[in-house]
C-alpha positions as CSV (number, residue, x, y, z in Angstrom):
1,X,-11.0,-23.9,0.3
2,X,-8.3,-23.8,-2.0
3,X,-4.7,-24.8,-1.4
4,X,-2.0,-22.9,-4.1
5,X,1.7,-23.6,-4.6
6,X,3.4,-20.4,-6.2
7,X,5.1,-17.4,-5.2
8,X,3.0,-16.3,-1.6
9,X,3.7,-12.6,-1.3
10,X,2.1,-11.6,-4.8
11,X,-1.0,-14.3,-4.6
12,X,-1.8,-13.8,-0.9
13,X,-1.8,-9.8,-1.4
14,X,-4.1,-10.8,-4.7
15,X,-6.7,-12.4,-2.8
16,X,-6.6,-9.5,0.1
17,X,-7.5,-7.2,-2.4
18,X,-9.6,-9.2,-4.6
19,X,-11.6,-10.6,-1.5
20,X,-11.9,-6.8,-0.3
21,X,-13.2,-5.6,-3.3
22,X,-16.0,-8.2,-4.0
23,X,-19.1,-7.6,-5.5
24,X,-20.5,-10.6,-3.3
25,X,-20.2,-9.4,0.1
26,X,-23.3,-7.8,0.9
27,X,-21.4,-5.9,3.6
28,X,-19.8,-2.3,3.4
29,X,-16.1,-1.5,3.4
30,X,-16.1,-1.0,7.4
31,X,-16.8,-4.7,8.1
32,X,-14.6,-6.2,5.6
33,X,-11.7,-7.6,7.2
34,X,-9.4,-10.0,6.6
35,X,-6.8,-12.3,9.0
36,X,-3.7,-13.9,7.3
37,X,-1.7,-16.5,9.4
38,X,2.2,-17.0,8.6
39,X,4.7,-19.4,11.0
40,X,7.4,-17.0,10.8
41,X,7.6,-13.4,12.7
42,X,9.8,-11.9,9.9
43,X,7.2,-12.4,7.4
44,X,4.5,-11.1,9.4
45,X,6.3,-7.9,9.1
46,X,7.1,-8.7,5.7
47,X,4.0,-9.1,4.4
48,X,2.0,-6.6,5.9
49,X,4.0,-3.8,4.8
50,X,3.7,-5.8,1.4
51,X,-0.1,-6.2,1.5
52,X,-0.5,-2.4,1.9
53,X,1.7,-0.7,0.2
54,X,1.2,-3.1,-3.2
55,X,-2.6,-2.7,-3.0
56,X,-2.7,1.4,-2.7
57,X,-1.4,1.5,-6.3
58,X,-4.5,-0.7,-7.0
59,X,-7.2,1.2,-4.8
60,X,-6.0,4.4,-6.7
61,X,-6.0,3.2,-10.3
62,X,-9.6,1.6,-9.7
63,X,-10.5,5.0,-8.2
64,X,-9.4,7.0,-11.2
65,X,-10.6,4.5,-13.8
66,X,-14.2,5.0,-12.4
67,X,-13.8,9.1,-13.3
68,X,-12.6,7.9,-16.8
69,X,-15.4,5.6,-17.6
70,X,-17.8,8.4,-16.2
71,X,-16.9,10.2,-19.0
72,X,-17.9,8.4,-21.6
73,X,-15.5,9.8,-23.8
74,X,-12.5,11.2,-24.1
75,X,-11.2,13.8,-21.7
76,X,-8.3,15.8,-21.2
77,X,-5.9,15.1,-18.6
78,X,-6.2,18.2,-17.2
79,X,-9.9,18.3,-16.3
80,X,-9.6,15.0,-15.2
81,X,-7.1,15.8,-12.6
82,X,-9.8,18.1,-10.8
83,X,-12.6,15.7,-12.1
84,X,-11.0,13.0,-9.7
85,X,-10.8,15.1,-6.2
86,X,-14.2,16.5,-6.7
87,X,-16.0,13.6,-7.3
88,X,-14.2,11.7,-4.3
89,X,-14.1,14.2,-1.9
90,X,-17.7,14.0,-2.2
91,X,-17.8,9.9,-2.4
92,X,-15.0,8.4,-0.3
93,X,-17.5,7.7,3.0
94,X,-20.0,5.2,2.5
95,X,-21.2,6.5,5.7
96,X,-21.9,10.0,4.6
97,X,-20.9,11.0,7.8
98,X,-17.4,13.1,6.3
99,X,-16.6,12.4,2.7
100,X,-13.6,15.1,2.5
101,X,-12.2,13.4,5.7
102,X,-12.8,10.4,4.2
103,X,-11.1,11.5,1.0
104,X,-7.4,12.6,2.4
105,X,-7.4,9.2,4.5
106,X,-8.2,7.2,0.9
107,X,-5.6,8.4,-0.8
108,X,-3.0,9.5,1.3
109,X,0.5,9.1,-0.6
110,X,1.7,5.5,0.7
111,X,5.6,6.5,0.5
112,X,4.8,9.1,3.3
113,X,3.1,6.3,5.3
114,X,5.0,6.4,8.7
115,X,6.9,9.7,7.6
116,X,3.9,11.7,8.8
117,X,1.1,10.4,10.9
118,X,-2.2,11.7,9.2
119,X,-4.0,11.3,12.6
120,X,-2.5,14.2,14.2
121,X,-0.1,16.4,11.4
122,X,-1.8,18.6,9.1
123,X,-4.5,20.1,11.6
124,X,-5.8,23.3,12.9
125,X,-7.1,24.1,16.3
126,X,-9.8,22.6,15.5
127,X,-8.4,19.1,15.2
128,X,-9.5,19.7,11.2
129,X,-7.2,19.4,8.1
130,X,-5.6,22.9,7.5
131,X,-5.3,24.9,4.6
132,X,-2.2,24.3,3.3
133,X,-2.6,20.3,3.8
134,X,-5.7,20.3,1.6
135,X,-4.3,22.3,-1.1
136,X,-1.0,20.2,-1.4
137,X,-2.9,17.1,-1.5
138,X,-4.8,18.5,-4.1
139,X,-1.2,18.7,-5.7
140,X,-0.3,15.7,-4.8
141,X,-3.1,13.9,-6.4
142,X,-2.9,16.1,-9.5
143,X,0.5,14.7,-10.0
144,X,-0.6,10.7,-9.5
145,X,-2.9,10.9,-12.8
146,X,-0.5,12.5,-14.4
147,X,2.0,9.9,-13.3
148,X,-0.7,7.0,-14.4
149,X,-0.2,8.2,-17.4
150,X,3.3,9.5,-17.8
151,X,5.4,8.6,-15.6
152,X,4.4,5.3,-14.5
153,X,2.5,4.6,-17.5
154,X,5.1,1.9,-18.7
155,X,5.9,0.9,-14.9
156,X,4.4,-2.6,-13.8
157,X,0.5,-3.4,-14.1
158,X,-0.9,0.3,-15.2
159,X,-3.8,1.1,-16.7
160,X,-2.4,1.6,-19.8
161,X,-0.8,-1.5,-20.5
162,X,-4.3,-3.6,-19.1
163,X,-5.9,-2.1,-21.5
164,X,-8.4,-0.6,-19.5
165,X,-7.6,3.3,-20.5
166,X,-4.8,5.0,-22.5
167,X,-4.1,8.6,-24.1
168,X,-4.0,10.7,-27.3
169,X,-2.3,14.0,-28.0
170,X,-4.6,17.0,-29.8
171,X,-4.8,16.0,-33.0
172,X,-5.0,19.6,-34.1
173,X,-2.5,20.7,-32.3
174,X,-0.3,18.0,-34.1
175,X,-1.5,18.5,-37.6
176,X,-0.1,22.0,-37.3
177,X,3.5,21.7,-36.8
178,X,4.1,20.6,-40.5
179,X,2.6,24.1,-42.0
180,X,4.8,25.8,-39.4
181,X,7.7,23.3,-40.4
182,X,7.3,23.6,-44.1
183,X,9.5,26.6,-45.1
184,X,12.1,25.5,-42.8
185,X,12.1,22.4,-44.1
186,X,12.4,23.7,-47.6
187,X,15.5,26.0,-46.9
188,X,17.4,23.3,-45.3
189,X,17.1,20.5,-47.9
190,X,14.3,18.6,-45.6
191,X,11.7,19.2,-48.6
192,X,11.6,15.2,-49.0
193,X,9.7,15.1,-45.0
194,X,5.9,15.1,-46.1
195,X,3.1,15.8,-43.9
196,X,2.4,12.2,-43.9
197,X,5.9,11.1,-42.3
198,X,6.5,14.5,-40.2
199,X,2.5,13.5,-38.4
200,X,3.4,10.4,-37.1
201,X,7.4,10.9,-35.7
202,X,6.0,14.0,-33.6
203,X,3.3,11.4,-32.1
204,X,6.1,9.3,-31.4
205,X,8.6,12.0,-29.7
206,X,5.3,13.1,-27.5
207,X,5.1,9.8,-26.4
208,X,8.6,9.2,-26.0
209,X,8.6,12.6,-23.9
210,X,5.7,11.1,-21.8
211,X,6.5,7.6,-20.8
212,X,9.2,9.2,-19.3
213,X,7.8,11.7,-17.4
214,X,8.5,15.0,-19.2
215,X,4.8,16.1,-18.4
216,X,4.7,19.6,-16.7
217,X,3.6,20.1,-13.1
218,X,3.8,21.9,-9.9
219,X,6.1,19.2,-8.4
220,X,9.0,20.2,-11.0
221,X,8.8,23.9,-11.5
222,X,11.7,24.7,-8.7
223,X,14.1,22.2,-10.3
224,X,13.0,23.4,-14.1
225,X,13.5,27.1,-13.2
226,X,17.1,26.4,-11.1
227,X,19.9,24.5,-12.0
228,X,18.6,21.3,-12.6
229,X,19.7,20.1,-9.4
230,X,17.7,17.0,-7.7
231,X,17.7,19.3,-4.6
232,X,15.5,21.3,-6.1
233,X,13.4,18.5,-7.7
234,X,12.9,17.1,-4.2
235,X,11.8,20.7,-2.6
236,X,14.6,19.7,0.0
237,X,14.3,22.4,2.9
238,X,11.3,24.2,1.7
239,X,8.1,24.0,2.8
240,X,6.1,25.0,-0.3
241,X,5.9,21.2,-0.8
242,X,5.3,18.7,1.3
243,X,4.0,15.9,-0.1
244,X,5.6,15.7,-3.1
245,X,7.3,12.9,-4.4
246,X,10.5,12.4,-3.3
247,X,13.4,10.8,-6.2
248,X,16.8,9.1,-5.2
249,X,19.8,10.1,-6.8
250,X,19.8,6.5,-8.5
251,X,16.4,5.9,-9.0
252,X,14.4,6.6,-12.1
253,X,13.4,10.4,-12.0
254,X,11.4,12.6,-14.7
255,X,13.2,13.2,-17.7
256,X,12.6,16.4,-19.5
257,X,13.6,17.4,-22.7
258,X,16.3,19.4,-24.3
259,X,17.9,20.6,-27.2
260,X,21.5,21.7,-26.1
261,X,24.4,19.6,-24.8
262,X,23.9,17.7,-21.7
263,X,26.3,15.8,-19.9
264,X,24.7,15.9,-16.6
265,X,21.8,12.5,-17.2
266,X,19.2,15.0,-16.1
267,X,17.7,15.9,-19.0
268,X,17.1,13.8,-22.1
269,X,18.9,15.5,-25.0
270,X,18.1,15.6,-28.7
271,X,21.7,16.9,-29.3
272,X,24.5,14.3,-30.4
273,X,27.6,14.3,-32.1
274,X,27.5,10.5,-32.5
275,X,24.2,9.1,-32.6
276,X,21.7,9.1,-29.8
277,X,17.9,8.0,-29.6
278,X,16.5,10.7,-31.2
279,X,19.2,11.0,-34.1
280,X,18.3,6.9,-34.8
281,X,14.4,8.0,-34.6
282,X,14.8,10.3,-37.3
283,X,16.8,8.3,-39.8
284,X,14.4,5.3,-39.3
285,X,11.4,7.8,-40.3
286,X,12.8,9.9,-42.5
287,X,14.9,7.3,-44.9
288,X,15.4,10.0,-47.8
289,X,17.1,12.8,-45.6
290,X,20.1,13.5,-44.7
291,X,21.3,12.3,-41.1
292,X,23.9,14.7,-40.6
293,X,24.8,15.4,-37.4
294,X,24.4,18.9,-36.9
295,X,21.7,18.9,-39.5
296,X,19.3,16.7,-37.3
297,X,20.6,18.4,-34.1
298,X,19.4,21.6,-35.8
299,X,16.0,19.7,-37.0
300,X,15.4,19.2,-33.6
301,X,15.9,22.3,-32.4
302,X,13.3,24.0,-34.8
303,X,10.4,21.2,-34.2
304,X,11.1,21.7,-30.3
305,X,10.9,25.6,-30.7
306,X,7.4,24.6,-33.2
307,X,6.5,22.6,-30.5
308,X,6.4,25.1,-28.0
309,X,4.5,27.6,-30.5
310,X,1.9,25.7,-31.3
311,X,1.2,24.7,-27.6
312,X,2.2,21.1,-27.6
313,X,4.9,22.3,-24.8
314,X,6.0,24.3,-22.9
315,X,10.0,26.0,-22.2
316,X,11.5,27.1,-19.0
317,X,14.7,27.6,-17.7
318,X,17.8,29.7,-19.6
319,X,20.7,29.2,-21.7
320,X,22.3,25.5,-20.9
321,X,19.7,24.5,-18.2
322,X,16.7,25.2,-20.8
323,X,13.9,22.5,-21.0
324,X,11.1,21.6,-22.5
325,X,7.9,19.4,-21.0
326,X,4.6,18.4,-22.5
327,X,1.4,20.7,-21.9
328,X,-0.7,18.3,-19.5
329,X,-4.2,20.0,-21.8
330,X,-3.0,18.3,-25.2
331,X,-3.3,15.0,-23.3
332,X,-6.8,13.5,-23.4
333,X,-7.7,10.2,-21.7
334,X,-10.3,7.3,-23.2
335,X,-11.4,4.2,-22.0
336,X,-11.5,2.4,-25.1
337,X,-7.9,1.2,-25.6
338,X,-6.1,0.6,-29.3
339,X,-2.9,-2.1,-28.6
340,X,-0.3,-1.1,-31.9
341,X,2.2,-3.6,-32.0
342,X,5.7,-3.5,-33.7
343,X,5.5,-5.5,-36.7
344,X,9.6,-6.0,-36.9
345,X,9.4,-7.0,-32.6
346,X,6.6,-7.4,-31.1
347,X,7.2,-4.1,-29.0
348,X,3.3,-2.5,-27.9
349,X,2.4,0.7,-28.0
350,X,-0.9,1.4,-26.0
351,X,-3.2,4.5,-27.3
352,X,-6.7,5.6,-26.8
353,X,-9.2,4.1,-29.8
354,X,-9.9,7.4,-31.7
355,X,-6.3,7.8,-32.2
356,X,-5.8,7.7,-36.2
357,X,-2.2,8.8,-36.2
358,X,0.0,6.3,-33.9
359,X,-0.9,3.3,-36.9
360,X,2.1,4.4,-38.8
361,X,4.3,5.6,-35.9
362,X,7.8,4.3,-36.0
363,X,8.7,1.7,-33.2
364,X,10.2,3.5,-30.2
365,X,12.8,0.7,-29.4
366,X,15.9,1.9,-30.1
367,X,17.3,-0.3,-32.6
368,X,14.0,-1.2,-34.5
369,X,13.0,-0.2,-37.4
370,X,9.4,-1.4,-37.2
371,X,6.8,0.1,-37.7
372,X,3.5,-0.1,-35.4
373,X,0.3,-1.9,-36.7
374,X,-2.9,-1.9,-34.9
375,X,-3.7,-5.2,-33.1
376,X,-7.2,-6.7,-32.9
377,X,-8.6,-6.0,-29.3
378,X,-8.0,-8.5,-27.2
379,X,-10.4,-10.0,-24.3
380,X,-10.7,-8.3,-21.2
381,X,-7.4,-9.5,-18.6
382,X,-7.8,-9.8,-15.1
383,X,-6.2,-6.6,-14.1
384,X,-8.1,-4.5,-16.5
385,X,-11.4,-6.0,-15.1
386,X,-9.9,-5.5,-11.6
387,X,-9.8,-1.6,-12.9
388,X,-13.1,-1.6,-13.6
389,X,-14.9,-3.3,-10.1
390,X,-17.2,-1.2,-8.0
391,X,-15.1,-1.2,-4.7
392,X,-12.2,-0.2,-4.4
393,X,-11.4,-0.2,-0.5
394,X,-7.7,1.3,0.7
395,X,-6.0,-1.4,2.7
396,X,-4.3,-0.9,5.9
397,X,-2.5,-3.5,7.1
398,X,-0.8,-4.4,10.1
399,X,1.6,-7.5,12.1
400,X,0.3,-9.0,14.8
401,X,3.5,-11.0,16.5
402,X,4.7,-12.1,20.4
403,X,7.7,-9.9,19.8
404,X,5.1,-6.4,19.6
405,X,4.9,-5.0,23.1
406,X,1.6,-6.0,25.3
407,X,-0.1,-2.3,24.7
408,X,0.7,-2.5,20.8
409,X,-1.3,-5.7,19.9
410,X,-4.3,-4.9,22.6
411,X,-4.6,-1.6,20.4
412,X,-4.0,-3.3,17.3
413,X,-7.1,-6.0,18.4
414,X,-9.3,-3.2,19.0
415,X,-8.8,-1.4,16.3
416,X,-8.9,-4.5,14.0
417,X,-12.2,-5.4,15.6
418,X,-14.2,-1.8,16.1
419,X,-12.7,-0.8,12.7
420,X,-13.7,3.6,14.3
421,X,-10.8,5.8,12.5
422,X,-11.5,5.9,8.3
423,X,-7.8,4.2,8.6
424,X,-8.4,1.2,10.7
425,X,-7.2,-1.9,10.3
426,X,-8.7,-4.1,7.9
427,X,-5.8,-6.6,7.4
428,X,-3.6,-8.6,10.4
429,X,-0.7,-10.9,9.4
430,X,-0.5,-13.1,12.7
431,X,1.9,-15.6,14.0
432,X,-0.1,-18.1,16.2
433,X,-0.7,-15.4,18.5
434,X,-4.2,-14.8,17.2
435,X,-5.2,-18.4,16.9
436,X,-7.4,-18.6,20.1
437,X,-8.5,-16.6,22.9
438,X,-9.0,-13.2,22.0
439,X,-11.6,-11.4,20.4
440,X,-10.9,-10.1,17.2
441,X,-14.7,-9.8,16.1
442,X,-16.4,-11.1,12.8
443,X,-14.4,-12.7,10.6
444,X,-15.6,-14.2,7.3
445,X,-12.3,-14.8,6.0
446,X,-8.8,-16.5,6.9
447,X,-5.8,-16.8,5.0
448,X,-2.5,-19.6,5.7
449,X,0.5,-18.2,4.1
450,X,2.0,-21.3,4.7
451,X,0.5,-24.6,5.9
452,X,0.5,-24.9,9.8
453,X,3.4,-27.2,12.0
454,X,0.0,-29.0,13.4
455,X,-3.6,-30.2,12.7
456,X,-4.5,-28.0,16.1
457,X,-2.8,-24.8,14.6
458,X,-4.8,-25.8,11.2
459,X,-8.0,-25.8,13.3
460,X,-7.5,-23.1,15.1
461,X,-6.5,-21.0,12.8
462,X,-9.5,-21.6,10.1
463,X,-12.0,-21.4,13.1
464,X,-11.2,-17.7,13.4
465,X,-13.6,-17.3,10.4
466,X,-17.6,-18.0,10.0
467,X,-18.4,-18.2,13.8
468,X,-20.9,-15.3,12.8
469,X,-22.8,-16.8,9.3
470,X,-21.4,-20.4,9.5
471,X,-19.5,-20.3,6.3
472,X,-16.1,-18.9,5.8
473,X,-13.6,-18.5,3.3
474,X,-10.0,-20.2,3.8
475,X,-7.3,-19.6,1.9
476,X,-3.9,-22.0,2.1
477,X,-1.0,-21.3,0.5
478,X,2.0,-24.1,0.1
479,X,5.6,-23.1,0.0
480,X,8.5,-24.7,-1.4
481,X,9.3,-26.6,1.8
482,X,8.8,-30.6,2.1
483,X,6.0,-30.0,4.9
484,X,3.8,-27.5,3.0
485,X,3.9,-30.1,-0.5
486,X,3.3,-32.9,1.2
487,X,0.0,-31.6,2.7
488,X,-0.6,-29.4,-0.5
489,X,-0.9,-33.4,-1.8
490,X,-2.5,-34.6,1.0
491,X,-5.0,-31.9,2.4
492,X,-6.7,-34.2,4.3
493,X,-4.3,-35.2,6.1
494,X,-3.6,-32.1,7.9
495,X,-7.7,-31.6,8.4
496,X,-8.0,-34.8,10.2
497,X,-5.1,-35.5,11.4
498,X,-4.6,-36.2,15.5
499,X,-5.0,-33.5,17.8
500,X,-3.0,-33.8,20.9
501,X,-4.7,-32.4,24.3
502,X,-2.9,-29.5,25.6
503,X,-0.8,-30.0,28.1
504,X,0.5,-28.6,31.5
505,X,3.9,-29.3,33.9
506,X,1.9,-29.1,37.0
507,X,5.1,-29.4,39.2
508,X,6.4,-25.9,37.9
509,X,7.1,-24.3,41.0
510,X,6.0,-20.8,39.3
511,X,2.7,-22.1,37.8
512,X,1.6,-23.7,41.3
513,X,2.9,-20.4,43.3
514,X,0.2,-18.3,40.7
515,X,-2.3,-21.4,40.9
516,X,-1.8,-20.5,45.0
517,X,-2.5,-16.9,44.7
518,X,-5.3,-17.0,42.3
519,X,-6.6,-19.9,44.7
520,X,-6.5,-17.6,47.7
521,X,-7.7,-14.6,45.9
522,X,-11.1,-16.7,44.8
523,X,-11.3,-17.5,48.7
524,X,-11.1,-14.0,49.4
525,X,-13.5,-12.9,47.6
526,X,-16.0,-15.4,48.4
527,X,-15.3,-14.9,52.1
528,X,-17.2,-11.4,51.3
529,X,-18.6,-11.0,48.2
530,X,-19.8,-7.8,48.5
531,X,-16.8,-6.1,49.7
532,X,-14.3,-7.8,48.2
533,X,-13.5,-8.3,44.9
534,X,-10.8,-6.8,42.4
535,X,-11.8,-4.1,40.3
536,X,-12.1,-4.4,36.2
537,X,-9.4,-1.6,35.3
538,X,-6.3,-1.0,37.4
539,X,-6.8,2.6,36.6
540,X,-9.4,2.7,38.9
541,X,-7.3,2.3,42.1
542,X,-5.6,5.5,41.9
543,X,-2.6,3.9,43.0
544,X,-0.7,7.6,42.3
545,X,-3.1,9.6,45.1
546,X,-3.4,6.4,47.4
547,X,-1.0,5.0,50.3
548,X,-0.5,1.6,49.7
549,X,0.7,0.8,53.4
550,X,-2.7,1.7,54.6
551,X,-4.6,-1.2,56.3
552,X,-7.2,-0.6,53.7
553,X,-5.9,-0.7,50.4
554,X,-6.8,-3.9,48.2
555,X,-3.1,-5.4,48.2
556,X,-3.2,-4.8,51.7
557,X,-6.6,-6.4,52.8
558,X,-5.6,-9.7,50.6
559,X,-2.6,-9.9,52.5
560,X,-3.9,-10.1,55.6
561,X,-6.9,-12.2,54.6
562,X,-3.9,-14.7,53.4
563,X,-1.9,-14.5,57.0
564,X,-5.0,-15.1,59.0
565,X,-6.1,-18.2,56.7
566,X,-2.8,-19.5,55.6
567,X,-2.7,-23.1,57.3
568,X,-6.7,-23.8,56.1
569,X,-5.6,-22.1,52.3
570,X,-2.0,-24.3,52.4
571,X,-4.3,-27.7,54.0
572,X,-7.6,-27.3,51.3
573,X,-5.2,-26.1,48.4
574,X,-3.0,-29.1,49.2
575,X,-6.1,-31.7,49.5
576,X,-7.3,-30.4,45.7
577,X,-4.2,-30.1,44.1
578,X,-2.0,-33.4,44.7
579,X,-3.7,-36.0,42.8
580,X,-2.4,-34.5,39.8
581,X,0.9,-34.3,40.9
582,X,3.7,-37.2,40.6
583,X,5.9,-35.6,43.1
584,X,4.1,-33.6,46.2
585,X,8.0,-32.1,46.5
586,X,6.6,-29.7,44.6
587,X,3.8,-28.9,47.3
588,X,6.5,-28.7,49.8
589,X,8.2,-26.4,48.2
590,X,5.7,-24.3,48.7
591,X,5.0,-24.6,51.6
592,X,8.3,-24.0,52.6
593,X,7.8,-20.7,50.1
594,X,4.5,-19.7,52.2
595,X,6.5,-20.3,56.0
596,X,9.4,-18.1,55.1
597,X,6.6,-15.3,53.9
598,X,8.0,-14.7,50.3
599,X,4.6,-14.8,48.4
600,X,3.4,-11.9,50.4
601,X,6.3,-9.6,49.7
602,X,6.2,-10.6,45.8
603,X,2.5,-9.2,46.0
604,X,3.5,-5.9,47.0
605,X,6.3,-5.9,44.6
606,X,3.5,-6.4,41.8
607,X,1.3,-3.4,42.5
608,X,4.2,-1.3,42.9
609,X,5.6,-2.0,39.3
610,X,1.8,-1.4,38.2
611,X,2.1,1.9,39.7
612,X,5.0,2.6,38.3
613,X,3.8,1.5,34.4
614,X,0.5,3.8,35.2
């Protein structure tokens, strides 16, 4: 048992996905599960949408680095792409019993989570995944590798900055645009750009181009062809696409490239009259020429234009809206990771091993002029080894609060416990609503976002897990709050501290009315074992086909039994139950309650509002 003071969200969802994905539990993905306990509703919610959402990113990069390593080598982007779905469509189930199935609910886009319910959208008559599903996930997934590595490749913990996979461009491909370059060059007084300096500044534009997410795909042929309008980028109203990813008018979207004017932010634009990125790359590169304006916008034009001839890129679009976007085939992928770092500030630049070009690639900072060197490799970090484990299981998280209706947490229990749809629960956040009394299943381990009001909740709480195997795994976590430090000091203190005995206010006048019924109902059916007794499932009544003012019916037949017995049932009930009272006014009471024939009424009134909810 460990107990951690740090920021909870980010460690708890660390250890959900670490404790997942171990190598040590003998057990397959289906019986993995995990319950987290916070004190407060709001983070229940919180942190369950947290837990899930956080983690896909994880599942899917440990998914694709698997592909990678398979390889042994490098690969191009482009055959990895269909290297990925073929190999998990085929190895998503460790059941065997429907891999492709299996597959879609894996890696099902986590932004469309709650948009669309996989469980019943995207089927046929068959209840099977249609056509048109299968091929746009195919898509979809085409575009998240591409993404890993273009435009997220710079965003948070990627496989590209862990080290545990990065890219090259075709080298050939590369050493050509300088024959193709040179008489241009020559004409327009550029004869002082050598081979040497030209080789390395068009690896640096490509990976400029890249990192932002100039990469060509499916996903931005409408808005590449139109008017560059983010309608088009998001396939608004057209159902050619519909899993695509979707980008906010204010959020960071793919930047493609472009040689003319452009005013718009849509497009990033070699073409200044001041001094832009690309006008300081090229002066900090090429120290000798002449940084002209229209000179360097014209430069760029022609190495675009080379670009695009030699199959580094590709152009679409006309007049102003013309772009340019990287050919996904000159990308290839490698496991084995060079980390060049800025020798002017500090800046990294993360490249496949074989790459011999980007050692004498100019910064990409705007304002340095460094220069990148290769850094000796590095040890393995956690997240590139977290890349590289076995498992990799999707989490599906869920809250489990008193505020959820009845009907929601049963189903959330059972589906917690029976784990039976490839997207079952395999993560609750609970208030103390799960601390006792309901079934939940094996559990090996428990998590405590926060450390518990009580020893009882404590107990209860890390007694969830083990009952099975006798050993568990407990987890505490200790906020910034006076109650959780002083027990993250003192953790025995809140393992053996006092218990107090659950208690009960017997005089409640609504607790001894039920403790009445449920008195009389145990009478009844003891009276007659055989005939009476209360069925398991309300269901089973048919209380829509049956009239409930017949003599016969269950309601009715407890009724009566209570008339005909009421003084013996008021007298033994009486006789048991007042020791434990203080004040037998409470026993009048009902009486009084029992005399003026209210209990019988309120029965009635139950079933009907049964009926009514069945």
């Amino acid at each position: 048992m460990g107990i951690i003071g740090t920021r909870v969200a980010t460690l708890s969802s660390i250890t959900v996905s670490q404790v997942l994905a171990s190598d040590l539990d003998p057990r397959t993905e289906k019986y993995r599960k995990i319950l987290v306990f916070t004190n407060s509703v709001q983070d229940a919610a919180h942190m369950a949408g947290f837990v899930e959402a956080r983690n896909y990113r994880f599942t899917f990069r440990s998914s694709l680095q698997k592909i990678i390593n398979q390889n042994q080598g490098i690969v191009r982007i482009s055959e990895l792409q269909n290297q990925f779905i073929d190999y998990w469509k085929s190895n998503s189930d460790s059941t065997g019993l429907n891999q492709e199935d299996a597959f879609y609910y894996r890696f099902f886009p986590a932004d469309y989570q709650g948009k669309a319910d996989i469980d019943t959208d995207y089927r046929d008559a068959s209840k099977n995944f249609n056509g048109s599903f299968k091929k746009e996930f195919d898509t979809r997934m085409h575009w998240e590798v591409l993404s890993e590595f273009g435009y997220n490749a710079m965003i948070g913990r990627t496989l590209e900055k862990s080290g545990a996979s990065a890219v090259k461009f075709d080298e050939d491909k590369l050493r050509a645009i300088f024959p193709a370059m040179k008489d241009w060059l020559n004409e327009n007084n550029l004869s002082v750009i050598e081979e040497k300096d030209l080789l390395p500044f068009v690896n640096g534009i490509l990976h400029r181009i890249r990192t932002r997410g100039g990469i060509d795909h499916e996903y931005l042929s409408k808005f590449r062809n139109g008017s560059l309008k983010l309608w088009d980028l998001n396939w608004m109203r057209d159902d050619r696409h519909f899993l695509n990813k979707m980008f906010h008018p204010r959020a960071r979207f793919p930047r493609l490239l472009t040689t003319k004017p452009h005013g718009q932010g849509l497009l990033d634009s070699t073409y200044t009259g001041t001094n832009n990125w690309y006008r300081s790359y090229y002066l900090k590169s090429f120290q000798l020429a002449s940084g002209y304006h229209a000179l360097v916008n014209d430069f760029y034009k022609q190495l675009i234009d080379t670009f695009t001839k030699v199959g580094l890129t590709n152009k679409l679009g006309e007049d102003d809206n013309e772009n340019y976007a990287i050919e996904p085939s000159i990308i290839f992928v490698e496991n084995n990771v060079s980390t060049r770092v800025c020798d002017t500030c500090g800046s990294k630049l993360f490249v496949a091993a074989s790459d011999v070009i980007s050692s004498q690639t100019k910064c990409l900072d705007y304002t340095c002029k460094g220069t990148y060197n290769q850094l000796l490799k590095s040890k393995p970090n956690y997240y590139q080894l977290v890349y590289n484990r076995i498992l990799s299981p999707r989490i599906y998280a869920s809250e489990h609060t008193g505020i959820l209706e009845r009907k929601d947490r049963e189903n959330k229990e059972i589906d917690f416990k029976e784990r039976p749809r490839y997207n079952s629960l395999n993560t609750i956040v609970a208030t103390s609503t799960l601390e006792m009394g309901i079934d939940i299943g094996t559990l090996n381990t428990a998590i405590n976002n926060s450390v518990p009001p009580l020893t009882s909740n404590f107990l209860q709480r890390v007694g969830r897990a083990g009952r099975t195997s006798g050993s568990a795994l407990i987890t505490n976590f200790a906020q910034s709050k006076a109650h959780d430090l002083f027990y993250y000091g003192e953790p025995k203190d809140m393992m053996e501290g006092e218990i107090a005995t659950p208690g009960c206010y017997l005089e409640a006048k609504d607790i001894l009315y039920r403790h009445f019924l449920a008195y009389c109902l145990d009478n009844w059916s003891t009276a007659d074992p055989k005939n009476n007794s209360i069925p398991g499932r309300m269901i089973s009544l048919q209380l829509s086909r049956t009239d409930l003012s017949a003599p016969e019916f269950l309601a009715n037949r407890i009724i009566s039994f209570i008339k005909a017995n009421e003084k013996s049932l008021l007298t033994e009930f009486t006789e048991f139950y007042q020791p434990d009272l203080e004040d037998s006014k409470a026993l009048d009471n009902l009486k009084s309650f029992l005399q003026r024939r209210r209990i019988l009424p309120q029965v009635n009134f139950n079933i009907r509002k049964i009926e009514k909810r069945i």
